[in-house]
N, C-alpha and C positions, 0 to 999 in steps of 0.2 A: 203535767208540767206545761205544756201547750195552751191547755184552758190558759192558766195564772199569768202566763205570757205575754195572753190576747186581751183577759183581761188588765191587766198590767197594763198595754198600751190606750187601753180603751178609756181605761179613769184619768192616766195621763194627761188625753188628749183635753177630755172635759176639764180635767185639773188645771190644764193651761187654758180654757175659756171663761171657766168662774173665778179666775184667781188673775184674768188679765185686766187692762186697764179700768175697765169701767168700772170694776168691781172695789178697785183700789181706791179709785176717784170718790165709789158711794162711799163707801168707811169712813174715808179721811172727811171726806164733803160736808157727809150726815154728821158727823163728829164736829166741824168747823162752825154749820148753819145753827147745830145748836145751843154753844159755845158762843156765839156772837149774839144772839136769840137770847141768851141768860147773862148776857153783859159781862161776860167772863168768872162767872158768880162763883164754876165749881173752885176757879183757883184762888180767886178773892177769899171764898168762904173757906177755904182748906181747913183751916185753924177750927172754926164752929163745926164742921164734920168730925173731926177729931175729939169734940169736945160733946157734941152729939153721942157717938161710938160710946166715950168712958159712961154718960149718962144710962145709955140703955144696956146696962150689963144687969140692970135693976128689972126683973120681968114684971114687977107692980106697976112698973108705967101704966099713965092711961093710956087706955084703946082698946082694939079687940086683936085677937094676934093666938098665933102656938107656942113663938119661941120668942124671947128675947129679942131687942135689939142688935145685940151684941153679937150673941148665937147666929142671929139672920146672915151679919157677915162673915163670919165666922164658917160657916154651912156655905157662902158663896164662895169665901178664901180658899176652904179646900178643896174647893171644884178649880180653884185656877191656880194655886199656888201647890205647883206639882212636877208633873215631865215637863213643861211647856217652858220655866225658870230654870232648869237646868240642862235638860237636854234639847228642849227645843230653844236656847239659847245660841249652845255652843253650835246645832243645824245651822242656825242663821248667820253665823260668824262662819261656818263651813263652807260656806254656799254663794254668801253674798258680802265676807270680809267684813272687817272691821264696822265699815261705813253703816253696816245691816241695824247695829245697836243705837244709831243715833233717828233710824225709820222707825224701832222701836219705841224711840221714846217719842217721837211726834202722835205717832199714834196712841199711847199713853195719855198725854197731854187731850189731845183731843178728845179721847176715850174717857176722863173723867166725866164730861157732859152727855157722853152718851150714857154712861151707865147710871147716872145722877134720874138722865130721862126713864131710863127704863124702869126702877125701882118707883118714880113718884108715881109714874102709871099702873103699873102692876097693884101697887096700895090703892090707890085712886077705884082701880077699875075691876078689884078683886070680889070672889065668891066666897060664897060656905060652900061647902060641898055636902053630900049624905050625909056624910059620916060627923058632920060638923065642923071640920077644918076647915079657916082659910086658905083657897087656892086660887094662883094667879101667875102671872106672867104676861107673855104675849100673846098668845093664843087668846086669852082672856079680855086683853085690850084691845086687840081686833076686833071681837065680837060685839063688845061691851062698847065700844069708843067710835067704833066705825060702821057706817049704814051694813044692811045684808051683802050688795053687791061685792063686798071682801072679804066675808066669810069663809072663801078658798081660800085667802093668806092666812088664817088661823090654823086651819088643816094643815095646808099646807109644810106652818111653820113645824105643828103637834108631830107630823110625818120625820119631817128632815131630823127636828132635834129625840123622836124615840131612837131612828140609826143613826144618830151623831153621837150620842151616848156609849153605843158601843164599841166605838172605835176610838174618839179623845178622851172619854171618862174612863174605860173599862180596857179593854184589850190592849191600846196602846201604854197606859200606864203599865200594868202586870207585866208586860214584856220587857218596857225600858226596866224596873225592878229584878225580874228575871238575870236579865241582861248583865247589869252592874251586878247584882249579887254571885253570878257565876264569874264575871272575871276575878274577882275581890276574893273570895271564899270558895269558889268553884261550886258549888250549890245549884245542885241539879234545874235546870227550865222545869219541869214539870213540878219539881217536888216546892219550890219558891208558888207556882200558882196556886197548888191545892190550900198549903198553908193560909195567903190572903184572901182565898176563897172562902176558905173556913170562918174566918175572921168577920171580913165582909157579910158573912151569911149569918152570923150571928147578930151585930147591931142591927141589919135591915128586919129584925122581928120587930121592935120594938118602932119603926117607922120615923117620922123627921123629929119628935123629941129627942130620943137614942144618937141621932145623926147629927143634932145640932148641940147634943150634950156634948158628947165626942168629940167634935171638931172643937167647939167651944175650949176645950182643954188639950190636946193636943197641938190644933195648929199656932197656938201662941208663942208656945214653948219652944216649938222645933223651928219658927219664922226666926226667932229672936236669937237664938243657939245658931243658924246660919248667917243667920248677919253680923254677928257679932265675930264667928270665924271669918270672916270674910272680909270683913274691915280691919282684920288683927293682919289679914296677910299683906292688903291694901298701905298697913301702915308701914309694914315691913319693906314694901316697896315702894314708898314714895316717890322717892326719884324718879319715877317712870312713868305715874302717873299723867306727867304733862305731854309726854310722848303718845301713850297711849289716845290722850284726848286726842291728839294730834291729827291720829290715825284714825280717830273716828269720825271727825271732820270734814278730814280730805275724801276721804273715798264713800264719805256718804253724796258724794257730790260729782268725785272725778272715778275710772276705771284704776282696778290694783291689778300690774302682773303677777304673773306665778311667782311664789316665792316658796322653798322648800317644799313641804309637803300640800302646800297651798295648790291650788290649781289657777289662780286668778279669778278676777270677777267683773263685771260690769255692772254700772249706775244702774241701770235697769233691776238686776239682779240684788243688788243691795238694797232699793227700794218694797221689788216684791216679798225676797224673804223675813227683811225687816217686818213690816206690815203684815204679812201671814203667819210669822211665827208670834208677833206682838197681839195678835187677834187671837191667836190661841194661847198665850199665855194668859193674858187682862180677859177674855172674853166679850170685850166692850163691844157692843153691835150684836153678838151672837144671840141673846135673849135669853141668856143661858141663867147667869145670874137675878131678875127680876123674880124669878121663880120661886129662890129660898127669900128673895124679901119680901114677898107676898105672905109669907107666912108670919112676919114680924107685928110682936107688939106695940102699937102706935095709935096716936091718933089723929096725925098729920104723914100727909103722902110724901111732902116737903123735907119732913125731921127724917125723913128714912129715907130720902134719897141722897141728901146729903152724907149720910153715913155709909150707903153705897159706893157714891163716889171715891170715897179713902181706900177704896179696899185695890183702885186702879192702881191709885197713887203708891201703896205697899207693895204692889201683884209685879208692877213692872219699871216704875222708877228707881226703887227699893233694892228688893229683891233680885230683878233681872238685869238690873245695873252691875252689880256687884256678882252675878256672875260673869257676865261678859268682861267687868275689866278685869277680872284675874286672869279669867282666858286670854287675855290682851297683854299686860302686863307680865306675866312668868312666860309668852312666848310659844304656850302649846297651839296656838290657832295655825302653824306654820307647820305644826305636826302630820297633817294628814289625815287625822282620827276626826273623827265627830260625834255626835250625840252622848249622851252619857260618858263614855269613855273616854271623851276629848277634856270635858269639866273636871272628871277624875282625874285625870293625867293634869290639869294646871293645877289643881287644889293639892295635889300628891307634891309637884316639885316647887310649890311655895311654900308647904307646911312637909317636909318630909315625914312619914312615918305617921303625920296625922290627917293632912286633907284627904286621904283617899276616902277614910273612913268617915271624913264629914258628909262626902257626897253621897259616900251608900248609904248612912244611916238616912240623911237627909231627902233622899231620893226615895226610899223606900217609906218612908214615914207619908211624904208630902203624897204620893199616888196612891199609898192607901185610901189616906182621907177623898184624895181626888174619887175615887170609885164611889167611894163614901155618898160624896156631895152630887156625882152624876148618877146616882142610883135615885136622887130623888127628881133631879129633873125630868129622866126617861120615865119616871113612875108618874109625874104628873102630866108631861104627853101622853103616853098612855090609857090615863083613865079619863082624859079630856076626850079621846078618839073613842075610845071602847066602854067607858063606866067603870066605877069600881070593882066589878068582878076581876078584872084584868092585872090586876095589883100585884096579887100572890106568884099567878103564870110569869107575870111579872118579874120580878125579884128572882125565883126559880132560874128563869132561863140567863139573869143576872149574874146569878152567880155560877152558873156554868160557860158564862163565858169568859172568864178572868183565867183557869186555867187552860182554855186554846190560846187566851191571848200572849198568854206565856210563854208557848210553844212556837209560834207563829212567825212567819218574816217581817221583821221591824220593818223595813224598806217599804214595803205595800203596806202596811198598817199608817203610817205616815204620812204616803200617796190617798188611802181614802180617807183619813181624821180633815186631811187639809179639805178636802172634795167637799163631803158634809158640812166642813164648818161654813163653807159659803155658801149653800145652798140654803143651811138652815137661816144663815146673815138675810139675806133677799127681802122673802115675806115680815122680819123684824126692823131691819130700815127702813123700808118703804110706807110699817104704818108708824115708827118713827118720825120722820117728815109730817107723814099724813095730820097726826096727835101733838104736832111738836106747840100749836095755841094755844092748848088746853098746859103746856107744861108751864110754860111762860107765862100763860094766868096764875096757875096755882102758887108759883114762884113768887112773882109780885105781891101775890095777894099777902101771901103767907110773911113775908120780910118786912110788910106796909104794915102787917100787924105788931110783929116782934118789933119794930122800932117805939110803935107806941106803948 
């Protein structure tokens, strides 16, 4: 207990060095410079991303690719559209009030250019690998895009995101699952992990077709079935709606005191968790997602980063919207509770008798997939570091960690998911910046053609 203690204070402290200002500054900054760099293109083009997205549901497109276009986002959705939309929602309103949801969406906004960027590069700058799959990301863009002398940031990145995986794709979901499942049905921590364990161990034979087929059809269904309850409770409480906005306004901006089971917050505080919890939700900046778009059918870097882009726009305008204003609106933010339990608790007392069961079905569902989706990024760090032999060990020690993550203390699984995610962010923004000519050429290039 002593170890967990000292280490406990020890990620802490790091936690509050990678997660303080400068860090905040790169995110939003990188996110702004290339948003300004693309003449605000991802939001101008929203519409053509969308329209992109329905196109490539068709895997005969031309290009070279595994999976679908469609699949690709799909395969990135369910790596963000997970704990992050629900429980790390209601964290963020826990922590940093109301104000936290409107950090969130800056960063969103922003976040569509970053993500835009990362997908046209990863197409851009992707491999075959042995076995003949496209692979690609950042790791790949570093190597590929940037002289030798940065070739540590590739490592680098291949490092942070193999143990970033195991803690925001794998352990931390299983447990927030766990978690909700035992208040809901009382269903034992242990016996909830074996079962996703199983699960999980079964699609990852079949490798990122399996993964991209799966997600392909679940994350649609279960995205659409939550926003749809969501918006039904939304409608239910109109009247409150302008209050709420109200509240997210002011104190995204001024400090809230304690109120009820609220403990108070500072601008500060609403800024940072906003922006950490938005970064793990969207993923934008983390490198995470360029990964499964590297494997997409295409034959422009341009048509599939556009399509990337959408998946911000769903992950956390969407999606993360509409959990935070229920938690706003029905009042539970004042409750005291957080994470999981706090989302269930607004969704129970706007919908009685049924939101609980939206959240656990919905929760449960969405971090499967998330294991899903981060089983193939850890797998593609991985055998960037080590070679394809590494795959199998791989996967193995994958799915043995879903049930510790089960069992495990949410509190510290959440102190290292946040730790990783910005470490992994570093080495992927900085050759962000670095690449960001090469995006704004291909941009140009590619819209100078389609005009004609």
């Amino acid at each position: 207990m002593e170890i967990l203690t000292w280490l406990t204070d020890l990620i802490t402290q790091l936690n509050g060095i990678v997660w303080g200002p400068l860090m905040l500054v790169l995110i939003l900054g990188t996110g702004f410079v290339l948003m300004v760099g693309l003449r605000f293109m991802p939001i101008l083009k929203l519409g053509y991303g969308f329209k992109m997205l329905w196109r490539g549901r068709d895997r005969s497109q031309k290009g070279e690719g595994d999976i679908s276009a469609f699949n690709a986002l799909m395969t990135s959705l369910s790596a963000t559209i997970g704990t992050g939309n629900i429980a790390g929602v209601a964290t963020a309103i826990f922590l940093g009030g109301p104000g936290a949801l409107f950090w969130m969406w800056m960063t969103a906004l922003v976040g569509m250019a970053t993500k835009y960027a990362e997908a046209v590069l990863a197409v851009h700058f992707r491999e075959t690998s042995a076995d003949g799959h496209k692979v690609g990301g950042p790791m790949y863009y570093i190597k590929n895009g940037l002289s030798s002398r940065f070739a540590w940031l590739g490592t680098a990145f291949a490092i942070f995101g193999a143990l970033a995986g195991f803690g925001i794709g794998n352990t931390i979901q299983a447990n927030s699952v766990a978690d909700v499942l035992f208040s809901k049905f009382e269903v034992p921590h242990l016996v909830t992990g074996l079962i996703i364990a199983s699960l999980v161990g079964l699609v990852l034979i079949g490798g990122i077709k399996w993964i991209a087929q799966v997600a392909g059809k679940l994350v649609p269904v279960m995205a659409i079935a939550y926003v749809f309850a969501g918006l039904a409770i939304l409608g239910v409480h109109a009247d409150k709606l302008p209050a709420a906005f109200n509240l997210i306004f002011t104190y995204a901006f001024t400090p809230i005191a304690a109120t009820g089971g609220f403990a108070g917050a500072a601008v500060w505080a609403a800024i940072r968790f906003g922006v950490a919890r938005g970064i793990f939700s969207n993923e934008a900046g983390l490198g995470s997602a360029p990964i499964a778009h590297a494997s997409a059918v295409t034959n422009s870097p341009v048509k599939q980063g556009t399509v990337a882009m959408v998946g911000t726009f769903i992950d956390t305008i969407i999606i993360c919207s509409i959990t935070g204003l229920v938690i706003i609106v029905s009042g539970a933010w004042t409750s005291g509770e957080t994470g999981a339990t706090l989302s269930s608790i607004a969704f129970e007392s706007a919908l009685p008798g049924i939101g609980g069961y939206v959240v656990t079905i919905g929760l449960s569902v969405f971090a499967f997939t998330t294991i899903l989706g981060w089983s193939l990024y850890g797998e593609r760090c991985v055998e960037y570091l080590f070679g394809s032999r590494s795959i199998l060990p791989f996967r193995l020690l994958w799915v043995v960690a879903v049930p510790i993550g089960a069992t495990a203390n949410l509190s510290f699984i959440w102190l290292v998911a946040d730790t990783l995610n910005a470490l992994m962010a570093l080495p992927n923004l900085i050759a962000l910046l670095l690449l960001s000519p090469v995006v704004f050429k291909l941009t140009k290039e590619y819209f100078a053609e389609n005009k004609l």
